[in-house]
MIRO-81894 format. One record per residue (C-alpha): residue in three letters; x, y, z. Coordinates in steps of 0.1 Angstrom, whole numbers, plus 2048, in hexadecimal, padded with zeros to 3 digits. Layout:
BEGIN
ALAXYZ/...
END
This chain:
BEGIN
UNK3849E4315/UNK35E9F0318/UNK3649FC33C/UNK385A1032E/UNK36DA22311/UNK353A2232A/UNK367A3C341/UNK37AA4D328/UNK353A5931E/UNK349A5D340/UNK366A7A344/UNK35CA89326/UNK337A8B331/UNK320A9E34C/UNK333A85365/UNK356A9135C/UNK358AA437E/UNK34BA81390/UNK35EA6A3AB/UNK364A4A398/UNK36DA2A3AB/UNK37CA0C393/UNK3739EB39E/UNK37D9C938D/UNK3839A4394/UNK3A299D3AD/UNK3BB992391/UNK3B39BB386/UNK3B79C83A6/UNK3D39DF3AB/UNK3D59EC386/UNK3E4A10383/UNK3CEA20368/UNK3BEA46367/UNK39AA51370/UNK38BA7736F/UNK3AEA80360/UNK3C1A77381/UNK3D2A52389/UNK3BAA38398/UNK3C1A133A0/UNK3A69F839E/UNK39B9ED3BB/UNK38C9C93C4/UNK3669C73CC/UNK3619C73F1/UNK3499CF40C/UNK33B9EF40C/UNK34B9F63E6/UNK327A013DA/UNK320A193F4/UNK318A3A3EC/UNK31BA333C5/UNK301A483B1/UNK308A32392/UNK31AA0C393/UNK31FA0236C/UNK3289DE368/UNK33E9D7348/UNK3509BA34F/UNK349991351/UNK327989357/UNK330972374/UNK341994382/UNK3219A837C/UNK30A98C38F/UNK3239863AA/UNK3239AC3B2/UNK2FF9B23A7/UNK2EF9AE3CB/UNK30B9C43DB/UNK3039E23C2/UNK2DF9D93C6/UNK2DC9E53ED/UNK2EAA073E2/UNK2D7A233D8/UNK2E8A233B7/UNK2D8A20390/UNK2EE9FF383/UNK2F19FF361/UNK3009DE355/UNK3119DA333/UNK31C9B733A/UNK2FE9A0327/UNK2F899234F/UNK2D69A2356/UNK2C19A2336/UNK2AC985346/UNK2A5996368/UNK2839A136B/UNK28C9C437B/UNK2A19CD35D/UNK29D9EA341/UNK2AA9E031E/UNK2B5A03314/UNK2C6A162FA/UNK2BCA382EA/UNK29EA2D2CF/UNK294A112E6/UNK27CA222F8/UNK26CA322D6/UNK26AA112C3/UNK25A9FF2DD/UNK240A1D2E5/UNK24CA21308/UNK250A3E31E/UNK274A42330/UNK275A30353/UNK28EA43369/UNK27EA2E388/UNK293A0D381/UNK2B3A05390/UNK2BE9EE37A/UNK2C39F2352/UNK2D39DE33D/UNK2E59EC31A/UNK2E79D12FF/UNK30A9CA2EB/UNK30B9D92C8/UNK2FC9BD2BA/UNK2E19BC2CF/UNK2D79DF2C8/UNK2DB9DC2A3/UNK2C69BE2A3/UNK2AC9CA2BC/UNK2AA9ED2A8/UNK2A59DA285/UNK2889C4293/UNK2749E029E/UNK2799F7288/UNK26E9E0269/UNK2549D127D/UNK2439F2276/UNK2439E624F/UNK2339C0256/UNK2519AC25A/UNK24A988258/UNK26F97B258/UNK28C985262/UNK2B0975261/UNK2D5989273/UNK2F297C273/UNK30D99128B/UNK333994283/UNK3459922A7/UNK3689A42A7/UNK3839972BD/UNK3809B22D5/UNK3639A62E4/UNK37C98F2F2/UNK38A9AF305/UNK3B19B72FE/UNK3BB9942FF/UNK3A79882E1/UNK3B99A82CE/UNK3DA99F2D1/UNK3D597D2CC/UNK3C49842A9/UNK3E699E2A5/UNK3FE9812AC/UNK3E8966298/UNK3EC980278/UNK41098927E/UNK41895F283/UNK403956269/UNK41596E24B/UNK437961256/UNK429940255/UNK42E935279/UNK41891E28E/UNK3FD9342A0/UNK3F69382C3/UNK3D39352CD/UNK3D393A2F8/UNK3B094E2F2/UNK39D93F2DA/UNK3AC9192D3/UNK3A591F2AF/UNK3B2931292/UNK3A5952295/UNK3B896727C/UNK3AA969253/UNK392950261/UNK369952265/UNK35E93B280/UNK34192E28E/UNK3519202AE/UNK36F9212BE/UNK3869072CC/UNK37E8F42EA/UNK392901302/UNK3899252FE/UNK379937318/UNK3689482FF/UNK34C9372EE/UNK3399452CF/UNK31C9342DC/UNK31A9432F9/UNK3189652E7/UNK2FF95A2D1/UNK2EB9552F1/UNK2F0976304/UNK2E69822E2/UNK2CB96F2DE/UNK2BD97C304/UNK2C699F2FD/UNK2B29A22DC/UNK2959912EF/UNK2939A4308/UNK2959C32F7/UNK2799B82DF/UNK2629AF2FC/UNK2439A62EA/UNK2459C02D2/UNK2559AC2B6/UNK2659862B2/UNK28197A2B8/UNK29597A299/UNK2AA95B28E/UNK2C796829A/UNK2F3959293/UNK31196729D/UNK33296228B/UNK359966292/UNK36398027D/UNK38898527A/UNK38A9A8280/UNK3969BF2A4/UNK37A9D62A8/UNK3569DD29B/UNK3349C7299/UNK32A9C2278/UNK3059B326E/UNK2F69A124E/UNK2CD9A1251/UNK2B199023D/UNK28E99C240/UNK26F98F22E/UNK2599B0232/UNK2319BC223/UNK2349B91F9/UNK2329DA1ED/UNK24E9EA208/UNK262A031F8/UNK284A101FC/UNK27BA2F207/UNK262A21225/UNK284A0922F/UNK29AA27230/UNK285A3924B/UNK27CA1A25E/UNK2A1A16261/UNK2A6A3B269/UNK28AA3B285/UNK29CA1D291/UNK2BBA2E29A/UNK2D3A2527A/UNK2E8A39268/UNK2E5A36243/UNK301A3622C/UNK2F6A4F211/UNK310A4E1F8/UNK30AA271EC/UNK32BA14203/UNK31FA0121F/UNK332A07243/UNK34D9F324E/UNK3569E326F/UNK373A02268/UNK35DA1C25E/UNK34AA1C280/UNK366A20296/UNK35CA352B0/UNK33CA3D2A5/UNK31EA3B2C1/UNK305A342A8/UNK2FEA14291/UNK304A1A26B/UNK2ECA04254/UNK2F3A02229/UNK2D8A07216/UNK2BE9E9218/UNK2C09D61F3/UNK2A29C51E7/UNK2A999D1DF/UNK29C9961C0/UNK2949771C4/UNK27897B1DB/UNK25E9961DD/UNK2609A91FE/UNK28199F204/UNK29B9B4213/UNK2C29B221C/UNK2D39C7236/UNK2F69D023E/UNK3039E425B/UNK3209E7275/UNK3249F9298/UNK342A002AF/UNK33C9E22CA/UNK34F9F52E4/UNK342A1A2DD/UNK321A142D6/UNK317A032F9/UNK32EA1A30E/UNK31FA382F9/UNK2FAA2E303/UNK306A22324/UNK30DA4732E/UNK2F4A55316/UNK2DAA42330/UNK2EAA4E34F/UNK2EEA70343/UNK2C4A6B346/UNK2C3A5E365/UNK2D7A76377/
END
C-alpha cells in the first residue's frame, strides 16, 4: 500500500515524466498494475535490476529491503528506504522536512542512503525536539497502529472481522490470530506474522535514531487500534513550571504540527490524506504543575510517501 501511494505521488510530482521500474518479492512478480499513467507489471529483483536507477525507494518488508540493499548499493542511485530496515546503519540519514531544522543541521545531499521514519516515528521524533526547546524532563507516547500497516490484508481482514462479528458469526483471524475488530490490543495472537512488538521496536529505533543525541529517548508503547487507516498518538510530558500555552503552541508549530484551531482534536479520519501531522491543543493536567497532555493523528501511508518524494524532489 505505501509503494502504491508512493507512485501515485511520484506521477504527480517533478518525476511524473520519469522511467519507473516496479520491483517486488517473487510471489508479486508478474502483477499487471499502472505506472507514469501507462500499464507496467512488477518485475522480480534480479541482476543488473538497479542499474542505471537515479532513485531506488524501498517500501516493502524489511527482510526485502536488506536482501536487495547491497544490489542497489553498487548503483549510482540515492536509496531512500521507507521500510524501518536501515535506521541502525551508520551511513543512514533520518530525514523528514523539520528534521533537519530541529536538530540544527544543514541538509546533506552527499549521502546515498536516507531513511524516512513511519508516521509515528515522525510524530514522536518531532514532539521530542520540539519541547525539548521548553526543558522537558519527561515524556510518555503512546501510538495507535491502524490495520493498514498490515498492508491490504490486515484491511480486509478487520472488514470481514466487523461484517462477522455484527451478524454474530465466528471470526476469521488468518492475519492477526486475534480478535482485531472493536478490540484494543496489546499483542496479537501467536501465530501472526505480525507482531506488535516488533513495531514497537522499529519504533523505538527510528525515534532514536532520529533524536541522535539531541534529546532522550522517550518511553515509548504502541497499541492495536481497531481502525483501517491513520496513526493516532496520546503524549505525556513533564516540562519547565511556568510553560505557557502560548510557548507550547509554537514549539509545536516549529515542530511541524498542524494545530486544530477551532477546539476538536483530529481524528485518525480527519487526516486522511493529509502530508502533514495534525496535533489538538496541549491541555494542562491539573494535577501536576508543568504537566502537559498531547493528542494528534497522521495519515500513516501519506505522510511517509509525501516526505519520501518531498526528499527526492531535493536530491534531484
Amino acid at each position: 500500500m505505501l509503494g502504491a501511494e508512493l507512485r501515485s505521488l511520484l506521477e504527480e510530482s517533478r518525476f511524473a515524466g520519469a522511467d519507473f521500474h516496479l520491483l517486488d518479492e517473487e510471489v508479486a512478480a508478474g502483477t499487471l498494475t499502472a505506472a507514469g499513467g501507462e500499464p507496467a507489471v512488477i518485475q522480480p529483483v534480479e541482476e543488473g535490476s538497479f542499474h542505471r536507477a537515479g532513485k531506488v525507494f524501498f517500501c516493502g518488508s524489511p527482510e526485502f529491503t536488506l536482501a536487495n540493499l547491497p544490489a542497489a548499493s553498487k548503483s549510482a542511485a540515492k536509496i531512500i528506504d521507507l521500510s524501518g530496515a536501515t535506521h541502525s546503519i551508520a551511513d543512514s540519514l533520518p530525514w523528514f522536512p523539520s528534521l533537519d531544522a530541529l536538530l540544527s543541521r544543514e541538509f546533506s545531499s552527499e549521502r546515498t542512503l536516507y531513511a524516512i521514519p513511519s508516521a509515528a516515528a515522525s510524530t514522536a521524533a518531532s514532539l521530542v525536539l520540539g519541547l525539548s526547546k521548553l526543558g522537558i524532563t519527561r515524556m510518555a507516547f503512546t501510538s495507535f497502529q491502524p490495520v493498514s500497516d498490515a498492508g491490504r490484508a490486515g484491511i480486509e481482514e478487520l472488514e470481514s472481522q466487523t461484517g462477522q462479528l455484527l451478524s454474530f458469526q465466528g471470526v476469521g483471524q488468518p492475519v492477526f490470530d486475534a480478535q482485531v475488530a472493536f478490540t484494543l490490543l496489546d499483542r496479537f495472537g501467536p501465530e501472526s506474522k505480525h507482531s506488535l512488538q516488533r513495531a514497537v521496536e522499529r519504533l523505538r529505533a527510528e525515534v532514536r535514531a532520529c533524536l541522535g543525541t539531541s534529546a532522550a529517548l522517550p518511553a515509548l508503547r504502541l497499541l492495536h487500534a481497531p481502525v483501517f487507516y491513520g496513526s493516532a498518538f496520546s503524549a505525556y510530558a513533564e516540562l519547565a513550571e511556568g510553560t505557557g500555552p502560548e510557548q507550547l503552541l509554537h514549539a509545536c508549530r516549529e515542530a511541524g504540527f498542524a494545530i486544530s484551531e477551532d477546539g476538536s482534536g483530529p481524528t485518525n479520519v480527519s487526516v486522511a490524506g493529509e502530508k502533514t501531522a495534525h496535533l489538538a491543543k496541549p491541555e494542562a493536567d491539573p494535577s501536576r504543575p508543568g504537566a502537559w497532555w498531547f493528542w494528534g493523528a497522521a495519515d500513516n501511508i501519506r505522510l511517509p510517501a509525501a516526505n519520501a518524494v518531498k526528499l527526492a524532489e531535493m536530491l534531484a
